[in-house]
NUVODO-356442 format. One record per residue (C-alpha): x, y, z; residue in three letters; residue number from 0. Coordinates in Angstrom, 2 decimals. Each point is the difference from the previous one (the first is absolute). Layout:
// NUVODO-356442
@X = X Y = Y Z = Z res = Ala n = NUM .
...
This chain:
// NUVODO-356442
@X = 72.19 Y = 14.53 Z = -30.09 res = Unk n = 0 .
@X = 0.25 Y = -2.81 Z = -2.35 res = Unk n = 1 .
@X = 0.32 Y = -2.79 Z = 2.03 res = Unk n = 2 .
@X = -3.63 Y = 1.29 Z = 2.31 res = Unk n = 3 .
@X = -1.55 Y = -2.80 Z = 1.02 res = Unk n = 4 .
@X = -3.80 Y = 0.23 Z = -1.03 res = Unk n = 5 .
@X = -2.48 Y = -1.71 Z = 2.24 res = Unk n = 6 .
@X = -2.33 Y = -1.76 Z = -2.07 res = Unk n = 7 .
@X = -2.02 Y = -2.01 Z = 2.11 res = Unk n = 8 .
@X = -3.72 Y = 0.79 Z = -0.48 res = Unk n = 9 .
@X = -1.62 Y = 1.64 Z = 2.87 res = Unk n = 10 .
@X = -3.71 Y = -1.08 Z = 0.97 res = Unk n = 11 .
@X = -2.49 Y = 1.48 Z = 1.43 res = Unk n = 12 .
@X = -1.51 Y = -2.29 Z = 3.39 res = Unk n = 13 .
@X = -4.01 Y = 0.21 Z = -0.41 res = Unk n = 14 .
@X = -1.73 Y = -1.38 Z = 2.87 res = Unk n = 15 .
@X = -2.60 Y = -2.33 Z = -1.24 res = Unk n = 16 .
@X = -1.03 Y = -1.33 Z = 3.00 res = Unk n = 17 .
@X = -4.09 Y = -0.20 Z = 0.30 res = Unk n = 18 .
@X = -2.29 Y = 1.85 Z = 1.76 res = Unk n = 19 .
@X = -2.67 Y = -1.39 Z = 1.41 res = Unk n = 20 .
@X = -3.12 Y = 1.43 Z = 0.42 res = Unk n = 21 .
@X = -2.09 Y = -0.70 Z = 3.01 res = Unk n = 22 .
@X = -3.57 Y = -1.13 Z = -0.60 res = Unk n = 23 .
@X = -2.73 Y = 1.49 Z = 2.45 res = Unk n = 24 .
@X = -2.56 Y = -2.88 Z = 0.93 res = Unk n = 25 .
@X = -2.83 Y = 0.16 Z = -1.91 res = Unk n = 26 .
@X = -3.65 Y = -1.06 Z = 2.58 res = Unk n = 27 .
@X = 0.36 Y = -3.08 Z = -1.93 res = Unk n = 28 .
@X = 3.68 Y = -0.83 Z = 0.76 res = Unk n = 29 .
@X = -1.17 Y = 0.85 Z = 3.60 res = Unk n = 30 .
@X = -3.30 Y = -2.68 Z = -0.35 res = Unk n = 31 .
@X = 2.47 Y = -2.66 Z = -1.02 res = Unk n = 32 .
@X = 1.80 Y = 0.26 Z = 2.55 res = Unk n = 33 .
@X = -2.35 Y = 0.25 Z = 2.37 res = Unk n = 34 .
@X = -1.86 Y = -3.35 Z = -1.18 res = Unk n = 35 .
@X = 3.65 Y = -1.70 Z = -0.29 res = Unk n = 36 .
@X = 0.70 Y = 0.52 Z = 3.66 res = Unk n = 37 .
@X = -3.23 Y = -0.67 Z = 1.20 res = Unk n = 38 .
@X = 0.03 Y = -3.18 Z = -2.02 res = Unk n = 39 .
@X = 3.33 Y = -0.96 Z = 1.81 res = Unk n = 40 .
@X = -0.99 Y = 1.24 Z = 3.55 res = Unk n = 41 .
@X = -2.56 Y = -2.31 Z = 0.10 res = Unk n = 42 .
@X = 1.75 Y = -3.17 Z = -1.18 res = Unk n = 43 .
@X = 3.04 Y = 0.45 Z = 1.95 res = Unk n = 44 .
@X = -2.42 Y = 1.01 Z = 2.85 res = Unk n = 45 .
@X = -1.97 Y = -3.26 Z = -0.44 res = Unk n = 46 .
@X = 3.12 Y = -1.94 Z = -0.11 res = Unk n = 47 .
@X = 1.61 Y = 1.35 Z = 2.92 res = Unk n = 48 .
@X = -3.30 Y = -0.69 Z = 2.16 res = Unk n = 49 .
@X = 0.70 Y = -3.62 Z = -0.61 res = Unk n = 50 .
@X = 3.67 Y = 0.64 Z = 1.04 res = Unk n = 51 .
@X = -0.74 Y = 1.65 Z = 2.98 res = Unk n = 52 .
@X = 1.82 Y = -2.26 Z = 2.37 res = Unk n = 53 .
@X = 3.81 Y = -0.09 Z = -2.17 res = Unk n = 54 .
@X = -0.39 Y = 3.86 Z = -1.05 res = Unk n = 55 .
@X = 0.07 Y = 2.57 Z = 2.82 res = Unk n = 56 .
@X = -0.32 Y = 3.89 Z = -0.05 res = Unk n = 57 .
@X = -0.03 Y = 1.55 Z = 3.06 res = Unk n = 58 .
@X = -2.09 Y = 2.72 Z = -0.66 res = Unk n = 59 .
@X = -2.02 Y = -1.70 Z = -2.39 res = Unk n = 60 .
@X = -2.03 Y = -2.79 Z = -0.19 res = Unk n = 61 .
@X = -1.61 Y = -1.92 Z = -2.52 res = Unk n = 62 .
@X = -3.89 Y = 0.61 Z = 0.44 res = Unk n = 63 .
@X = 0.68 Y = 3.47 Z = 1.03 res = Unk n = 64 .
@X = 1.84 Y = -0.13 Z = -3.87 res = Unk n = 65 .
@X = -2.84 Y = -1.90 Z = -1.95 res = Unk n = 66 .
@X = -2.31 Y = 3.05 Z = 2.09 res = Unk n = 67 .
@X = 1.80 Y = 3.01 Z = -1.44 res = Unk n = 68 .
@X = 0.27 Y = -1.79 Z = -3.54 res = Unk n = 69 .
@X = -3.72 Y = -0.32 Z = 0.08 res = Unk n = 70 .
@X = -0.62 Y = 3.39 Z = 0.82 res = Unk n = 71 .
@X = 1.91 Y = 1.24 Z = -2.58 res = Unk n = 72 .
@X = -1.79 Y = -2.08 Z = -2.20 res = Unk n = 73 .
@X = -3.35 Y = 1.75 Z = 1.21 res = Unk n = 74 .
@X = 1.80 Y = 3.82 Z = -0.54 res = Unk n = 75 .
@X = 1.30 Y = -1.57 Z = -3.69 res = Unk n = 76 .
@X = -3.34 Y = -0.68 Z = -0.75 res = Unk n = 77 .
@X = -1.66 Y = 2.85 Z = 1.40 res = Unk n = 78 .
@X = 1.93 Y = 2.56 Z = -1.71 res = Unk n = 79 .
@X = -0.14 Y = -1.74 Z = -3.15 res = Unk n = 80 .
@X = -3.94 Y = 0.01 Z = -0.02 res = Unk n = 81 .
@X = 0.18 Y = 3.83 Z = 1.72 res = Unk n = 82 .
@X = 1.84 Y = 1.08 Z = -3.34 res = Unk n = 83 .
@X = -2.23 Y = -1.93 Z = -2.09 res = Unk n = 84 .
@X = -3.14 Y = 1.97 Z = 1.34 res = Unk n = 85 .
@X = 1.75 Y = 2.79 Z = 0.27 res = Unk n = 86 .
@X = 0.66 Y = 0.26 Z = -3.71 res = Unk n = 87 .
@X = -3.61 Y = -0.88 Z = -0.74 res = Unk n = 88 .
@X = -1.29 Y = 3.08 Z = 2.17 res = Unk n = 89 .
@X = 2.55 Y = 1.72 Z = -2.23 res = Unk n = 90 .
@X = -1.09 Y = -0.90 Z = -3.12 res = Unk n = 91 .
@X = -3.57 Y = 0.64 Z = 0.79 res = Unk n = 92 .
@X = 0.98 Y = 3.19 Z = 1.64 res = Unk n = 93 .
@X = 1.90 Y = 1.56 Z = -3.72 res = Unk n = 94 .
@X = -3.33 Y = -1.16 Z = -1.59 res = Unk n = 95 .
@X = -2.37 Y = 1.59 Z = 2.11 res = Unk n = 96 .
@X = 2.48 Y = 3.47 Z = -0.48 res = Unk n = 97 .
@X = -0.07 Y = -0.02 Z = -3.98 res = Unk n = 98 .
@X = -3.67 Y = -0.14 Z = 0.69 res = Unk n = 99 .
@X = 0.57 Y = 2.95 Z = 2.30 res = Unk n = 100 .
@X = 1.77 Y = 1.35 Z = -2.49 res = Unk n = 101 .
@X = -1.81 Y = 0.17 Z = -2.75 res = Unk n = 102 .
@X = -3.42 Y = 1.49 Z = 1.28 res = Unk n = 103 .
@X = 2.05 Y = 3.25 Z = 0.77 res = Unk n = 104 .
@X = -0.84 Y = 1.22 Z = -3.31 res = Unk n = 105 .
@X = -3.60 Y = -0.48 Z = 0.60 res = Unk n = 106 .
@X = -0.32 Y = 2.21 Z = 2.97 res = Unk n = 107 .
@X = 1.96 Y = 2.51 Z = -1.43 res = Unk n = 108 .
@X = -2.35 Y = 0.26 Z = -2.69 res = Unk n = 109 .
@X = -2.83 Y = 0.34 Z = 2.46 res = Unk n = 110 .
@X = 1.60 Y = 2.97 Z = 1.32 res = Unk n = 111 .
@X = 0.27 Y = 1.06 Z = -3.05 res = Unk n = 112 .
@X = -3.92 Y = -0.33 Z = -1.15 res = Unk n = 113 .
@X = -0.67 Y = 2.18 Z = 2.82 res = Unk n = 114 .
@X = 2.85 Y = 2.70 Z = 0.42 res = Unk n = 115 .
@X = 1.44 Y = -0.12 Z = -3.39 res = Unk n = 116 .
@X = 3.48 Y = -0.44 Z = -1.28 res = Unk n = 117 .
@X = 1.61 Y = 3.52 Z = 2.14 res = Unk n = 118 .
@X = -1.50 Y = -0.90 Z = 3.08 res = Unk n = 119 .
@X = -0.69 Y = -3.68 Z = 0.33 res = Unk n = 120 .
@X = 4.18 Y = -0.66 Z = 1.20 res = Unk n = 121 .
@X = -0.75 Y = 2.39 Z = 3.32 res = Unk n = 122 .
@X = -2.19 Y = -2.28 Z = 1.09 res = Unk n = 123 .
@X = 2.38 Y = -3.51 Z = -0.77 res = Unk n = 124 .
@X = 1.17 Y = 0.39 Z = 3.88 res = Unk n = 125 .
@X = -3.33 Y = -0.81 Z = 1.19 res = Unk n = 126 .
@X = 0.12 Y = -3.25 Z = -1.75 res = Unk n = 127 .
@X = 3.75 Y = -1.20 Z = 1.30 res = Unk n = 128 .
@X = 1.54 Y = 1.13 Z = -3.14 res = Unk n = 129 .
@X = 3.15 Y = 2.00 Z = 0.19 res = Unk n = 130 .
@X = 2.20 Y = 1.84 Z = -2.25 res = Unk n = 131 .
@X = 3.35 Y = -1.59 Z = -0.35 res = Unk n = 132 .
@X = 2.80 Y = 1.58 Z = -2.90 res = Unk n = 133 .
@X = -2.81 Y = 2.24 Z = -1.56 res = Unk n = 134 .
@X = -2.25 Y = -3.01 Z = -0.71 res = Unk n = 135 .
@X = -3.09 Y = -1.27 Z = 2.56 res = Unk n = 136 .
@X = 0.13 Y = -3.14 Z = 1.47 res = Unk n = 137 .
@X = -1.19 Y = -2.76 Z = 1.97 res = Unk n = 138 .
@X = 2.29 Y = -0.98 Z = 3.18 res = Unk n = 139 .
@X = 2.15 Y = -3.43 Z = -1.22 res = Unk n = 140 .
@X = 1.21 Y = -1.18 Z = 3.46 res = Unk n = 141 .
@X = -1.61 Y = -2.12 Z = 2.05 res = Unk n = 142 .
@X = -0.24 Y = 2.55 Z = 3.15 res = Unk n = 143 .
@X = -1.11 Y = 2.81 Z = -2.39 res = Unk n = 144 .
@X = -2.32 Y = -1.57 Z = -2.04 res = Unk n = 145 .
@X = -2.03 Y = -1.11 Z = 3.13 res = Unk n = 146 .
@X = 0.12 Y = 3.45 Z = 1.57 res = Unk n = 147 .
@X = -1.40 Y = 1.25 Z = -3.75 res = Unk n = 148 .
@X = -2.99 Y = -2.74 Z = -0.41 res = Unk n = 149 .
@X = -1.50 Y = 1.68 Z = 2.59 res = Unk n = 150 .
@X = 0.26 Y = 3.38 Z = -1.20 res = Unk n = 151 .
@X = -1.68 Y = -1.41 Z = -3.22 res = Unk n = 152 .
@X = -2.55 Y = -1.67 Z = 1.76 res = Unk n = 153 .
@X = -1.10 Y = 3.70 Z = 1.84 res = Unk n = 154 .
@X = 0.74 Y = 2.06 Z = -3.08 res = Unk n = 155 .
@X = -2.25 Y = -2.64 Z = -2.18 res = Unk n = 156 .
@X = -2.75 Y = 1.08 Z = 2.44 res = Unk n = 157 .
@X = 0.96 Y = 3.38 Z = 0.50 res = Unk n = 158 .
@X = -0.52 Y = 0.99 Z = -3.81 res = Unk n = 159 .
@X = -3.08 Y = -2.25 Z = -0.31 res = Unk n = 160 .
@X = 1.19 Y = -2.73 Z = -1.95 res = Unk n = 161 .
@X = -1.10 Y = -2.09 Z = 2.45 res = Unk n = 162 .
@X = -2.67 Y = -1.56 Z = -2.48 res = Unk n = 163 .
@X = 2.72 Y = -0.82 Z = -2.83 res = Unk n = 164 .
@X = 1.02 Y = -2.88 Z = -1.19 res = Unk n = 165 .
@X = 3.38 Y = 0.41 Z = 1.61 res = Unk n = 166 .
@X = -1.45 Y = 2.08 Z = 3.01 res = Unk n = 167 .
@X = -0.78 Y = -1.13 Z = 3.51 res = Unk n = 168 .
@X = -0.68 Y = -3.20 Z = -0.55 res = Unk n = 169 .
@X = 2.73 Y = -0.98 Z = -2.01 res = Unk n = 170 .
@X = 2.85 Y = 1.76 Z = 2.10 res = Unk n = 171 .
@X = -1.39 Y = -1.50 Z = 3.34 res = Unk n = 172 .
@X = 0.60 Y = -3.83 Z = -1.56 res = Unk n = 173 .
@X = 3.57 Y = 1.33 Z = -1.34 res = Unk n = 174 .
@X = 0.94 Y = 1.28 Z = 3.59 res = Unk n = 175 .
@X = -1.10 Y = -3.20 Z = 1.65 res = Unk n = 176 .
@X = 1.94 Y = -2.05 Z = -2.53 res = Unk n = 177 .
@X = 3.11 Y = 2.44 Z = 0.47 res = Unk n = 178 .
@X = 0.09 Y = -0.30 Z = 3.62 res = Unk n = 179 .
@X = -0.58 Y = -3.40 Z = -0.15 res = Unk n = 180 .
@X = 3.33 Y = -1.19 Z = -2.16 res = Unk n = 181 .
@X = 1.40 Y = 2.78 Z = 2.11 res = Unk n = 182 .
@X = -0.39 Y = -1.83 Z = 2.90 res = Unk n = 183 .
@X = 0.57 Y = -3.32 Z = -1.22 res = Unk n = 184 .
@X = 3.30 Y = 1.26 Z = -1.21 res = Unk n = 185 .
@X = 1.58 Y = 1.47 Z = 3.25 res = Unk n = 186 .
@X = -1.32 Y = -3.55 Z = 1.54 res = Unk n = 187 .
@X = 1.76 Y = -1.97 Z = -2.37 res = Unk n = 188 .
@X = 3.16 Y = 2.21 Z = 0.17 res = Unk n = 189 .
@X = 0.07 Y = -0.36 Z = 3.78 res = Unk n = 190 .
@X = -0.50 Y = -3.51 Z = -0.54 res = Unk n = 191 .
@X = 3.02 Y = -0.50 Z = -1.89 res = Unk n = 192 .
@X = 2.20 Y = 2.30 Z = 2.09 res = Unk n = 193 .
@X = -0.97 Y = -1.81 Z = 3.09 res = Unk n = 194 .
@X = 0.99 Y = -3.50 Z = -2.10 res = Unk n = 195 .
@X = 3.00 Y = 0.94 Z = -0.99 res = Unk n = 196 .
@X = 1.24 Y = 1.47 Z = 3.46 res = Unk n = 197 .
@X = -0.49 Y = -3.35 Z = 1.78 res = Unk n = 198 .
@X = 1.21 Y = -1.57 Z = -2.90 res = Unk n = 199 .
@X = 3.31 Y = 1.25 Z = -0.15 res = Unk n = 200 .
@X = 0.32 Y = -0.41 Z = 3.52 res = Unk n = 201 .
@X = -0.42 Y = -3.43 Z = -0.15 res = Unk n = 202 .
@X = 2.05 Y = -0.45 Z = -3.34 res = Unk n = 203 .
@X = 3.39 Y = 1.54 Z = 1.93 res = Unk n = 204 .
@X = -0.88 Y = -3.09 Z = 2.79 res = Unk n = 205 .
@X = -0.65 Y = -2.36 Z = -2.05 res = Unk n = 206 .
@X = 3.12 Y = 0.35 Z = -2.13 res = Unk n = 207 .
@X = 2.13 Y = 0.27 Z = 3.34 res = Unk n = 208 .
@X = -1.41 Y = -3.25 Z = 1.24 res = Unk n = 209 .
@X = 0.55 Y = -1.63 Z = -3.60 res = Unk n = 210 .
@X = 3.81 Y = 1.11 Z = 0.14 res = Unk n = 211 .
@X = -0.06 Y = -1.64 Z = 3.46 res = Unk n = 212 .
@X = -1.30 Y = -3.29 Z = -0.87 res = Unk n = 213 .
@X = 2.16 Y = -0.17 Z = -3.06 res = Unk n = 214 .
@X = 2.91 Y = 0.09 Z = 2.34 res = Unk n = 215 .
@X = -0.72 Y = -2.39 Z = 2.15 res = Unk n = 216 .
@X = -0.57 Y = -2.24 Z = -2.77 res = Unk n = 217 .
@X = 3.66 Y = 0.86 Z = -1.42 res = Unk n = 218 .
@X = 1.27 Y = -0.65 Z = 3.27 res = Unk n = 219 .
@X = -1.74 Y = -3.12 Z = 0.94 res = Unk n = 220 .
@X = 0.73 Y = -1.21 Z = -3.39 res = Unk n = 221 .
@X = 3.79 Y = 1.07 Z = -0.61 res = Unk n = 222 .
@X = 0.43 Y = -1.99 Z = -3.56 res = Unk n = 223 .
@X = -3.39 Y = -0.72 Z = -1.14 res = Unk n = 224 .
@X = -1.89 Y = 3.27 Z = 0.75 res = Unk n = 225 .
@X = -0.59 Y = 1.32 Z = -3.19 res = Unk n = 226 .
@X = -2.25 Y = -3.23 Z = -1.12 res = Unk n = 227 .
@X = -1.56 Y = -0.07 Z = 3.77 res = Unk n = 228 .
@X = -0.83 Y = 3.73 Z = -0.57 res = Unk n = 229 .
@X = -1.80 Y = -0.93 Z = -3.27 res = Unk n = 230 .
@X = -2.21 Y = -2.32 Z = 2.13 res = Unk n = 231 .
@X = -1.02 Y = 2.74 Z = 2.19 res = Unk n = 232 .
@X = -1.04 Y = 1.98 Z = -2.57 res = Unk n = 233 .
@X = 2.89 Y = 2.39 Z = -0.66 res = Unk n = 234 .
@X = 0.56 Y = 0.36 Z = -3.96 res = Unk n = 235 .
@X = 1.98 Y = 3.19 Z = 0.27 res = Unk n = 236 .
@X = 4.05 Y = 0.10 Z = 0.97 res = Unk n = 237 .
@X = -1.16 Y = 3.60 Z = 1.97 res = Unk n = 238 .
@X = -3.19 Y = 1.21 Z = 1.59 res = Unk n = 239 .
């Protein structure tokens, strides 16, 4: 027992340190940046290859049928980007004219309430689109719902005779006009920039195919100088 042999040879503990990384989800203007970067080298190396036409051959491409799709995608680019514009206008104008909306609610409860008194004037809130949501009455807040209740306001306004009031007949007539004007304007300019954005990234998945195609050729037709020849074509990026 006395001559043991101890084993003192520290022990440690193996902590993996290695990082994590954390992937990013594209934010719309990630996706813009791109979108402008690969247009802006589509239509340079498109440009370029039309004067090349003769040296650089793709058999199921050619060069004006190239510079063709490149402008097109140019028109969607555009397109969607003024689509969203407008379509964030007709938003904003649309949350403005529902605080308005909003806050005459109050009003017409209280004329209810001049002529049935507090018990009775809430039985009658139905007529005017008002509903009664988590014990409390309210106006409608979607789109769909809201629409479906102006009118119900509009008939209950006349219905009780408030049609002579400041906010009676008059006033609730110009509101629904308004309403299912932005309405409109808003499924128009969300169609607009579905429909952009379709075609677009139809076009985008060709465009970048061709691009890696051309790129290519150039490496191949240029074995030891293709990385400055690809420069002159317009490529700035190692990888599409």
């Amino acid at each position: 027992m006395g001559n043991e042999l101890v084993n003192t040879t520290p022990v440690y503990e193996v902590i993996d340190i290695t990082e994590t990384k954390v992937l990013k989800k594209p934010t719309r203007s990630d996706v813009a940046e791109k979108t402008i970067e690969l247009l802006a080298q589509a239509e340079k190396v498109s440009e370029h290859w039309l004067g090349k036409a003769d040296d650089y051959k793709i058999i199921w491409i050619n060069p004006e049928e190239f510079v063709a799709m490149v402008k097109k995608y140019k028109e969607l680019v555009d397109l969607g980007s003024r689509a969203g514009s407008n379509r964030k206008i007709v938003r904003s104008e649309l949350d403005v004219l529902n605080a308005e909306i909003t806050s005459k609610i109050p009003i017409v409860k209280n004329y209810l309430l001049e002529i049935y008194g507090r018990r009775q004037r809430s039985a009658y809130y139905a007529d005017l689109g008002i509903e009664k949501i988590n014990k409390q009455y309210v106006f409608p807040k979607t789109i769909e719902a809201r629409k479906t209740a102006l009118v119900k306001m509009l008939d209950g306004i006349e219905k009780h005779g408030f049609g002579n009031y400041k906010h009676g007949t008059a006033y609730w007539t110009d509101i629904i006009e308004r309403y299912n004007k932005l309405y409109l304007e808003s499924y128009q300019k969300t169609g607009d920039v579905s429909a952009s954005s379709g075609g677009k990234k139809g076009l985008k998945i060709r465009i970048q195919k061709i691009l890696r195609a051309i790129r290519a050729l150039v490496k191949i037709n240029h074995p030891e100088t293709w990385q400055q020849e690809l420069r002159v074509w317009g490529f700035h990026r190692e990888r599409l």
